[in-house]
C-alpha positions in Angstrom: 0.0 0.0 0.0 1.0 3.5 -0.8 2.9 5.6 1.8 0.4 8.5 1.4 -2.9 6.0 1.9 -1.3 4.5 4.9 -0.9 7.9 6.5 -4.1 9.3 5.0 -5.8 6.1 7.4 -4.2 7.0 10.8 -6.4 7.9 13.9 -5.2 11.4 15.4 -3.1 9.4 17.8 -1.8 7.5 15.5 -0.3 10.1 13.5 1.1 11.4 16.8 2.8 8.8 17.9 4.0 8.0 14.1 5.5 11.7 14.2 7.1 11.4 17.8 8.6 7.9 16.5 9.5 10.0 13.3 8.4 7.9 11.2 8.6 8.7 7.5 5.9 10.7 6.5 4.2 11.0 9.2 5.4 15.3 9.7 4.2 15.8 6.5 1.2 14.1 7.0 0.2 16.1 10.1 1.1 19.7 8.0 -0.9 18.1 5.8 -4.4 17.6 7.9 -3.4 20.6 10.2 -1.8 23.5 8.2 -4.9 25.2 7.6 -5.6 25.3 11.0 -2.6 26.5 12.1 -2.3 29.2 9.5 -5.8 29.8 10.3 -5.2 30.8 14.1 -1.8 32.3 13.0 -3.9 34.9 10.9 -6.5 35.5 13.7 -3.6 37.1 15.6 -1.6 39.1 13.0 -4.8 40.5 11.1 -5.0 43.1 13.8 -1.5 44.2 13.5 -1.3 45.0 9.8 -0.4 48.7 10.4 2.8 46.5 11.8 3.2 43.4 9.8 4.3 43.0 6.4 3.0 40.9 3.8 5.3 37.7 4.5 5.4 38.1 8.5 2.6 35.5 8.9 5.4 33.5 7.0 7.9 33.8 9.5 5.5 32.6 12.2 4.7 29.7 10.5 8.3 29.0 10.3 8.4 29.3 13.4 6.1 27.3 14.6 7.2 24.2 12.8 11.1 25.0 14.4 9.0 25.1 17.9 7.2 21.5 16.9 10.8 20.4 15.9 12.9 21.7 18.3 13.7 19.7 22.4 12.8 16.3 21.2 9.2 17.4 20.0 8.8 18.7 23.4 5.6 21.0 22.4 3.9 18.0 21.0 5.0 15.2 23.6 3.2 17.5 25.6 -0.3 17.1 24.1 -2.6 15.0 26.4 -5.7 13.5 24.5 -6.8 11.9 27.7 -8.0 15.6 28.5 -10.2 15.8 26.0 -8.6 18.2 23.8 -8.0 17.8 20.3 -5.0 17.5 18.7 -6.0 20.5 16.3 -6.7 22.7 19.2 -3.3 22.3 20.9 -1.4 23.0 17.4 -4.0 26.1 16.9 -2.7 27.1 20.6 1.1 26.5 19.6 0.5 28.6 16.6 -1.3 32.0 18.4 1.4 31.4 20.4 4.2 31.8 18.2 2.2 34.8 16.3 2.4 36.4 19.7 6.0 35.5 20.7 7.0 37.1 16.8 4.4 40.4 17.7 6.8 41.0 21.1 10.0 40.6 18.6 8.0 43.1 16.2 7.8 45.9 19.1 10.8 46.3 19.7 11.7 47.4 16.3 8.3 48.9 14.9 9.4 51.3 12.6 11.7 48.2 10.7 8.5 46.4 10.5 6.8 48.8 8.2 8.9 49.9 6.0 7.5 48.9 2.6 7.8 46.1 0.6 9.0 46.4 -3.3 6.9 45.1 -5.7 9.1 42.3 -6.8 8.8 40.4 -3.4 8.7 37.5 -3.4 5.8 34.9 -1.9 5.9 32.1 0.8 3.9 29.8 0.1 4.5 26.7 2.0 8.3 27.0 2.0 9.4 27.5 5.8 13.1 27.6 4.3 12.1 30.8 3.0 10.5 32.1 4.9 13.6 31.6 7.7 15.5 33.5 4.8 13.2 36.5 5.3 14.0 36.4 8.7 18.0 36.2 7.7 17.2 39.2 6.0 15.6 40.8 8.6 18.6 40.5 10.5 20.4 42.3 8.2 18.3 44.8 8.0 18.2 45.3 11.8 22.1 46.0 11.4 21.3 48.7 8.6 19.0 50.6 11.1 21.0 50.6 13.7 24.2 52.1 11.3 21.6 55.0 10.6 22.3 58.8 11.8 19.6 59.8 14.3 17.5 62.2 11.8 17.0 59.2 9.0 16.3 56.9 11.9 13.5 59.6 13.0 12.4 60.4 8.8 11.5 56.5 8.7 9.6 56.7 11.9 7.7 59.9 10.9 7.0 58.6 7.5 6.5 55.0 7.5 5.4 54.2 10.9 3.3 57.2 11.8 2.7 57.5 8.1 2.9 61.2 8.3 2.3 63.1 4.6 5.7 64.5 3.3 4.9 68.0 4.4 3.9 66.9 7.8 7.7 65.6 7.5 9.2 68.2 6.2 7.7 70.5 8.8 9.3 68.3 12.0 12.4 68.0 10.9 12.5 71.4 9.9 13.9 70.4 6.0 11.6 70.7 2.9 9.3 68.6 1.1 11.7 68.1 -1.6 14.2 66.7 0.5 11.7 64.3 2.5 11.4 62.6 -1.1 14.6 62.7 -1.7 15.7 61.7 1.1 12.5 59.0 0.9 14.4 57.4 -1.9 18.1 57.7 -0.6 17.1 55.0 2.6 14.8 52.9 0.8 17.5 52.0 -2.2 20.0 51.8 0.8 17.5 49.2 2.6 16.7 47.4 -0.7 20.5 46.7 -1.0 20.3 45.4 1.9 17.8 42.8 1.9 19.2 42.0 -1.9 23.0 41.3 -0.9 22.1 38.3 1.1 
């Protein structure tokens, strides 16, 4: 029989113990019956931070997520009890609002990073955690651009992209004109392109 139709067969426990034993195909078979509810639950938590989030963070929590199923000897999912009458789906949706939350804490503490925008040739993430952990390699890097910043572009990015403040609102609290906030516009977001491109 078929690898895929033995898996497709196995009782919720099953499939847990199959995936603790790591037994081929059993981790893909549980992304399979479970991703949409974990992206589901992922969603329900970033969709009211979008002023925040770019378009790929809910990415990077699904990555995530899957390194937190992975990671201490599966220690998040040895840790599932069915015996209290939970299901399997619900603990993975918990593990997943979870990680959304633990990525929204990372998020605050660099707000104005996190909405800077994206260029229109960015790329999706689909189902591809390894690419979506690159994102988060350039995120890095981009961290290390913002903090080589002078104060005054630091506070420009602020103003403009995070408080979304029109250019003349700009121009008028950084005492410089309109024609330099767009100028200046352009200068840092080629300089933070480069940055996410030389990865």
């Amino acid at each position: 029989m078929p690898l895929c139709d033995e898996s497709g067969s196995w009782s919720e426990s099953e499939l847990l113990l199959h995936v603790l034993d790591e037994k081929a195909g059993a981790f893909r078979e549980l992304l399979r019956r479970y991703q949409k509810v974990v992206r589901k639950c992922i969603h329900s938590v970033t969709s009211n931070f979008g002023a925040v989030l770019a378009s790929a963070d809910e990415e990077d929590v699904y990555a995530s997520f899957l390194c937190q199923l992975c990671t201490n000897d599966m220690r998040a999912l040895r840790m599932f009890e069915a015996g209290r009458g939970t299901k399997l789906s619900t603990w993975l949706g918990l593990l997943a609002r979870n990680a959304a939350l633990d990525f929204l804490r990372r998020v605050a503490r660099a707000p104005a990073l996190q909405r800077f925008p994206s260029s229109s040739d960015e790329p999706t993430y689909e189902d591809d955690p390894c690419e979506a952990l690159d994102r988060r390699a350039q995120l890095c890097r981009l961290m290390s651009t913002w903090k080589d910043l002078p104060p005054q572009d630091r506070r420009f990015v602020i103003l403009y992209y995070q408080e979304q403040q029109s250019p003349a609102e700009v121009a008028a609290a950084m005492s410089i004109s309109v024609k330099t906030v767009y100028t200046k516009k352009h200068k840092l977001k080629t300089r933070l392109t480069s940055t996410l491109r030389l990865g």
